[in-house]
C-alpha positions, 0 to 999 in steps of 0.5 A: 159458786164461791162456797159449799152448798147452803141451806134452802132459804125461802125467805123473800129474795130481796132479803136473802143473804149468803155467807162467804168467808163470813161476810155477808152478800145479797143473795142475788149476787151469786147469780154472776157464777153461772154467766162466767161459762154462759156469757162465752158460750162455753161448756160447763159442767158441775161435778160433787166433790166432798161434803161440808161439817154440816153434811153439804156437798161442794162442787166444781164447775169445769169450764171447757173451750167452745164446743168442747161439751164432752170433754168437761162430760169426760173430765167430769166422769174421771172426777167422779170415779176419783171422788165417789159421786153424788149422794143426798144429803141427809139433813 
């Protein structure tokens, strides 16, 4: 995903936009981010990294080569211990 975590929106979808960068996208545009992994069939595995101003949190998606799951498990792990892991947030 090209930006941090966003408010739910539960407005009808063909009129869902998201902000990146300040400029507006359909909000079905994102759907693309998860094929670059899916597509190839390789292994991806997202980790929480930090927390926005708002208190939403940002990740990162850890692509890895073919049928290498556990490394972006293990690689996953290592960041978490580094970067304190999930926590909800509290909005």
């Amino acid at each position: 995903m090209p930006t941090a975590a966003f408010l739910h929106d539960h407005s009808d979808m063909r009129s869902r936009v998201i902000d990146i960068d300040g400029e507006k996208h359909p909000y079905g545009d994102q759907i693309a981010w998860p094929g670059v992994a899916t597509l190839a069939g390789l292994p991806a595995t997202t980790v929480p990294l930090e927390r926005t101003a708002q208190g939403l949190p940002v990740g990162m998606q850890i692509i890895g080569p073919y049928l290498e799951d556990r490394t972006t498990i293990g690689f996953a792990a290592l960041l978490e211990r580094e970067f304190g892991g999930f926590v909800a947030p509290n909005l």
